[in-house]
Z-matrix of the N, CA and C atoms (Angstrom, degrees):
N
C 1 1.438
C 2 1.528 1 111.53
N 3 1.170 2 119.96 1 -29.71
C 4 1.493 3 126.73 2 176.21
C 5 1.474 4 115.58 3 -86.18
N 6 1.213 5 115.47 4 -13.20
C 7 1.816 6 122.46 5 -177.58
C 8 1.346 7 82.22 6 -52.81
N 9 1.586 8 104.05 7 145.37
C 10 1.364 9 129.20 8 149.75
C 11 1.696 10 112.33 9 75.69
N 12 1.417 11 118.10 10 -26.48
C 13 1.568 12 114.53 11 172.44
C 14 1.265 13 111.28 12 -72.72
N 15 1.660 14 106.37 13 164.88
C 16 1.315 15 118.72 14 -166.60
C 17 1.746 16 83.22 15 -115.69
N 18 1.448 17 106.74 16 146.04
C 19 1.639 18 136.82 17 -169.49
C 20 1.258 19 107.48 18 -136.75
N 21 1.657 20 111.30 19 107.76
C 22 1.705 21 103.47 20 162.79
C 23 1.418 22 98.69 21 -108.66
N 24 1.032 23 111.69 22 164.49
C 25 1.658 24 130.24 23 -166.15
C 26 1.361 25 120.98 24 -168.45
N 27 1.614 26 83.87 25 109.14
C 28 2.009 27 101.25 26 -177.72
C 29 1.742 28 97.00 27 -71.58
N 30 1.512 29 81.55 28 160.03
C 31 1.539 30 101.40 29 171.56
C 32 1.582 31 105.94 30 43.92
N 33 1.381 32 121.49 31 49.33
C 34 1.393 33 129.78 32 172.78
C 35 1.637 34 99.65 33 -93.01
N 36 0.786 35 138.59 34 -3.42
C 37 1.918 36 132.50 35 171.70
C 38 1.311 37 101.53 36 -47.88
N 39 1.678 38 123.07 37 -52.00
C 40 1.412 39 117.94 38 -156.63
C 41 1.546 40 110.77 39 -158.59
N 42 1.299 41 115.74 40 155.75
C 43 1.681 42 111.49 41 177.97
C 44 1.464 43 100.23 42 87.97
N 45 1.397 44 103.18 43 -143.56
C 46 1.812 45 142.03 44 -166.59
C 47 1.979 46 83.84 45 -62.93
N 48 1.233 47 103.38 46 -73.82
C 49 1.368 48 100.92 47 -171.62
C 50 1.378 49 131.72 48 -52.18
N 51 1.499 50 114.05 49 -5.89
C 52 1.836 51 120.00 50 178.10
C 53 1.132 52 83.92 51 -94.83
N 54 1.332 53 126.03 52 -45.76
C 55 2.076 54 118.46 53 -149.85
C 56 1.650 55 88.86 54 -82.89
N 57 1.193 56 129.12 55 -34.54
C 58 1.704 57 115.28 56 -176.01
C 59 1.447 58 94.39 57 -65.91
N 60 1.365 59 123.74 58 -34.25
C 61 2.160 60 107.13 59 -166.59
C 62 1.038 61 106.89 60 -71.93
N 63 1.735 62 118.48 61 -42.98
C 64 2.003 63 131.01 62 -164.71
C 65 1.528 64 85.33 63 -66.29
N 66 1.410 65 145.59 64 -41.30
C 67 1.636 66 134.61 65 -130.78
C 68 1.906 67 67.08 66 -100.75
N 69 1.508 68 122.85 67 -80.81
C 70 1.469 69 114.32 68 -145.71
C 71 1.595 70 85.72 69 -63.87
N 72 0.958 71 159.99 70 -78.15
C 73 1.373 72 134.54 71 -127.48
C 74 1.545 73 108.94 72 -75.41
N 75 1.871 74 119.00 73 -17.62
C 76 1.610 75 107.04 74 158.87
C 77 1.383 76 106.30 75 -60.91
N 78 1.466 77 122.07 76 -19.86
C 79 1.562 78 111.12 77 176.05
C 80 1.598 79 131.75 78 -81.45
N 81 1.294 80 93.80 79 -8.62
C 82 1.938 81 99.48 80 175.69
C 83 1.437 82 88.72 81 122.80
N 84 1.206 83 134.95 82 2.48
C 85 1.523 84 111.58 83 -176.83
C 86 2.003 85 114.88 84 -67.64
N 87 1.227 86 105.18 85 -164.88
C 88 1.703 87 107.46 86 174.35
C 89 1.991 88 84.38 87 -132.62
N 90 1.211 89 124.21 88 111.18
C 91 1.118 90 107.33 89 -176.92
C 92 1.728 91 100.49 90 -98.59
N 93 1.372 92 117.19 91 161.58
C 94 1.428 93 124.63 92 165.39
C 95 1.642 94 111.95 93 -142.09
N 96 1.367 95 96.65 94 106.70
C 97 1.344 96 114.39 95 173.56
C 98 1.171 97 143.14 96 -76.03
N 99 1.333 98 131.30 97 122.75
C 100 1.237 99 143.28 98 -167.77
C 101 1.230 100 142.35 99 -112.82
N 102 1.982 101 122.71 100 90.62
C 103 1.764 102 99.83 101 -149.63
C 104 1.628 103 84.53 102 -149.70
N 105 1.263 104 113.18 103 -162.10
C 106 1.487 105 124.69 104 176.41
C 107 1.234 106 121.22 105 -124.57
N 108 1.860 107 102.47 106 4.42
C 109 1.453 108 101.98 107 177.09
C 110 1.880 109 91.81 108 -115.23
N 111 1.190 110 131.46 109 123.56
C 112 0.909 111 139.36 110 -146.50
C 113 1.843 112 111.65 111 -110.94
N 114 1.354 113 83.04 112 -26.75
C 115 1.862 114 101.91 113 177.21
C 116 1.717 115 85.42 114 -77.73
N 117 1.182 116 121.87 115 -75.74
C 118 1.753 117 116.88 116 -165.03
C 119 1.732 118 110.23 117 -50.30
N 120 1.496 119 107.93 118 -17.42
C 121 1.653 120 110.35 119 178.65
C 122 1.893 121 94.93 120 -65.38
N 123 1.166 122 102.34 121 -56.12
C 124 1.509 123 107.23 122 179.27
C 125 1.532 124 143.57 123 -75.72
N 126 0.831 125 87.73 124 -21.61
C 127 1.979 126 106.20 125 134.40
C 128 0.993 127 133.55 126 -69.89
N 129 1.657 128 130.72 127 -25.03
C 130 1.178 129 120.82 128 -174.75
C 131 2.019 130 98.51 129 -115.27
N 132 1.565 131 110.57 130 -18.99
C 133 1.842 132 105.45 131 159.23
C 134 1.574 133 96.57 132 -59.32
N 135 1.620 134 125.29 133 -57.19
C 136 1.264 135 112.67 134 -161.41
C 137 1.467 136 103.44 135 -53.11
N 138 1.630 137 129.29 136 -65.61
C 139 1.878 138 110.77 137 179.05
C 140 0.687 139 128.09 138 -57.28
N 141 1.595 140 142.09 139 1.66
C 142 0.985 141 119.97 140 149.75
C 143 1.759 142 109.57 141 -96.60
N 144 0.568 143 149.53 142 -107.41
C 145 1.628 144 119.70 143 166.94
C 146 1.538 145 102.63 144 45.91
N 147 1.065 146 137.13 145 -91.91
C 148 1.740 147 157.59 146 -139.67
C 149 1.768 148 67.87 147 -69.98
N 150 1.806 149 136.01 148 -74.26
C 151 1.266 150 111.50 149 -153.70
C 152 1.284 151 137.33 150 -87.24
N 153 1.798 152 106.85 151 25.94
C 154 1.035 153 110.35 152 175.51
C 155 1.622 154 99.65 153 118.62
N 156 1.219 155 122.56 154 -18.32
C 157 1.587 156 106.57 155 -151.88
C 158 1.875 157 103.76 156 -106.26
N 159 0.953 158 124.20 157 -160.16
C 160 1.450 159 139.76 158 163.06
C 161 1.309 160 131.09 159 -148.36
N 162 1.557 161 87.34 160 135.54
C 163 1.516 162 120.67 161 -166.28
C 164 1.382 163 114.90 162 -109.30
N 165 0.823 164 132.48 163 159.69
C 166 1.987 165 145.18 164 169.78
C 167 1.910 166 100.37 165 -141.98
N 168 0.893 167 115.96 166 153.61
C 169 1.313 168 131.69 167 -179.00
C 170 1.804 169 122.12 168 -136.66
N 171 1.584 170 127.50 169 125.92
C 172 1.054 171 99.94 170 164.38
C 173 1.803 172 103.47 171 -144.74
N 174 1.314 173 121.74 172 153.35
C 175 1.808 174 109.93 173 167.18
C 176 1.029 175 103.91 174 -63.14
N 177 1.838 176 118.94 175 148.42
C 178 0.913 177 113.24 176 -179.79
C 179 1.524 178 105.87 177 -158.76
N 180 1.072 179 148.48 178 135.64
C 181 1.778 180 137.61 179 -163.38
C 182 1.841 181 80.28 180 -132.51
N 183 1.775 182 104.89 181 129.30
C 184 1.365 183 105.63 182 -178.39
C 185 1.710 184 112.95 183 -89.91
N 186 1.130 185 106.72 184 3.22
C 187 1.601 186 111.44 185 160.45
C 188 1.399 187 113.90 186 -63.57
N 189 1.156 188 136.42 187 -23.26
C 190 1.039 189 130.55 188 -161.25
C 191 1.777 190 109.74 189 -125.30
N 192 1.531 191 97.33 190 141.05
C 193 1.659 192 92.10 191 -148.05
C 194 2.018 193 94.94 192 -80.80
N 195 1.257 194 124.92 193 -14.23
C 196 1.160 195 143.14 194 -146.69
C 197 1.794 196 95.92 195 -101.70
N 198 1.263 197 120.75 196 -22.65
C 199 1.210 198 122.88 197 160.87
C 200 1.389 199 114.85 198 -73.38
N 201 1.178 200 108.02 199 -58.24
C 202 1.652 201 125.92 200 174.49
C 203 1.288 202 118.15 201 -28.55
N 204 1.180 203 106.42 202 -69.47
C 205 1.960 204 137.67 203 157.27
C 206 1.682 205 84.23 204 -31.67
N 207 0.703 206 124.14 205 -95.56
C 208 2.150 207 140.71 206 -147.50
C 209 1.907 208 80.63 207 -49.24
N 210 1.199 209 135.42 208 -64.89
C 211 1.405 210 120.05 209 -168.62
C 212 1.521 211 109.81 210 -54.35
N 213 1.053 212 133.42 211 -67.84
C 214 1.323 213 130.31 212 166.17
C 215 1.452 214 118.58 213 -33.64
N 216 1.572 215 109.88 214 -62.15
C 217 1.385 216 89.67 215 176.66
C 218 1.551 217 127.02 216 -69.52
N 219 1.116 218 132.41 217 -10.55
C 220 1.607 219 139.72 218 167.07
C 221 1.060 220 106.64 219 -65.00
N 222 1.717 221 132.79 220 -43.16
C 223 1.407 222 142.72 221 154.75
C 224 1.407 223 100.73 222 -28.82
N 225 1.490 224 129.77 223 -75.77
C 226 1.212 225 129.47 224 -164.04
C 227 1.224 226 120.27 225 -71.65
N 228 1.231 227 131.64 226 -28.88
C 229 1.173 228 137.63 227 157.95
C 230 1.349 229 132.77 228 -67.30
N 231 1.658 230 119.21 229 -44.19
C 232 1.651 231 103.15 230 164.35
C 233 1.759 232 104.62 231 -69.00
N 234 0.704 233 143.07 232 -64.97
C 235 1.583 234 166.05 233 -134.07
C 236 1.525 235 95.49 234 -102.16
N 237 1.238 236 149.33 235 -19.18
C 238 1.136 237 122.16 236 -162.63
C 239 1.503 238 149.02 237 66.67
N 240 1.548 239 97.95 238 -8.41
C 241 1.406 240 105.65 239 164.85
C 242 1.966 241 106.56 240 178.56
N 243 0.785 242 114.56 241 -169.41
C 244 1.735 243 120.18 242 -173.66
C 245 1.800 244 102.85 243 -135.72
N 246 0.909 245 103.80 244 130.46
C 247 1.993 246 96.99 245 -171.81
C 248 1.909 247 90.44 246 -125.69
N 249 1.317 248 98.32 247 -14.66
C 250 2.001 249 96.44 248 -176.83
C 251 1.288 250 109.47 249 -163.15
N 252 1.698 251 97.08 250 137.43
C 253 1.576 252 95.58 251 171.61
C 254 1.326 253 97.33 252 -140.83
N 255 1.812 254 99.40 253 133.23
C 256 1.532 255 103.55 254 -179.99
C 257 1.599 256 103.22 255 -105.36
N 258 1.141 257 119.57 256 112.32
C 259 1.612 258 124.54 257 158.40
C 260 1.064 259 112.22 258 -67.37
N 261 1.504 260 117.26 259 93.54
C 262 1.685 261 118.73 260 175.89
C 263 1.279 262 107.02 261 -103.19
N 264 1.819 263 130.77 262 -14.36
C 265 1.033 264 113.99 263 -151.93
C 266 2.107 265 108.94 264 -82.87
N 267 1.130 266 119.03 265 -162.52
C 268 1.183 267 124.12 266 -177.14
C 269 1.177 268 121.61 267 -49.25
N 270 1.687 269 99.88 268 -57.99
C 271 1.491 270 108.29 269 179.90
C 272 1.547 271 106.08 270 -135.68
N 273 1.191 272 96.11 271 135.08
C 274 1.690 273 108.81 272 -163.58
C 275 1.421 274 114.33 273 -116.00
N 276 1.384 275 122.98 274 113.92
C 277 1.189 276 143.78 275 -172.95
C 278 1.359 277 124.77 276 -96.33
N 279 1.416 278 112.43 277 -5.45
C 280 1.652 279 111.76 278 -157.58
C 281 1.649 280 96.85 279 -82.53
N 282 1.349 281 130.07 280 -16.74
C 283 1.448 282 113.40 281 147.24
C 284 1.252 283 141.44 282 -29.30
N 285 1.234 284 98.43 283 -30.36
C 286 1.265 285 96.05 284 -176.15
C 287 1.844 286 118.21 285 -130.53
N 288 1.553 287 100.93 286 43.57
C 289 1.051 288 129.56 287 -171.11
C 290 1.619 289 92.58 288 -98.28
N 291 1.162 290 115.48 289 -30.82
C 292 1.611 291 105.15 290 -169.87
C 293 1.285 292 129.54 291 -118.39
N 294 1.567 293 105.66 292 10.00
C 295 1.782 294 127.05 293 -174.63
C 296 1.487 295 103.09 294 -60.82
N 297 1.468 296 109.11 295 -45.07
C 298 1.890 297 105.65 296 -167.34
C 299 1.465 298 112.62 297 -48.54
């Protein structure tokens, strides 16, 4: 079910949000990760990388609506489109990404 979709995912550095990218991208996903620790973003594109899968990486603090924007759009731009976004991180803003 995950072959071939594109996955961005807040707060993917650590926890719920690393084990949701490693599980969908062993499944075929394209994951794109989203955190504030930027070294663990790149450690965890590189393993998955090493098992075959694909990763995108960007910093990102979900307070801020202008980060939010930059994950999605990196979504659309490597990959061509966004099919899922998991808001795992603490505090989740993408509600209010689309009020204007």
């Amino acid at each position: 079910m995950a072959e071939g979709k594109v996955v961005a995912i807040t707060g993917a550095s650590s926890g719920i949000g690393e084990a949701t990218a490693l599980l969908l991208a062993e499944r075929g996903a394209r994951v794109v990760l989203g955190a504030r620790r930027l070294d663990r973003l790149g450690v965890l594109a590189a393993r998955i990388a090493a098992a075959g899968g694909e990763a995108t990486y960007a910093h990102i603090d979900v307070k801020r609506r202008d980060d939010l924007m930059n994950l999605v759009n990196l979504a659309c731009e490597r990959y061509g489109k966004l099919d899922v976004l998991v808001s795992n991180a603490t505090k989740s803003h993408f509600v209010h990404l689309f009020k204007d």
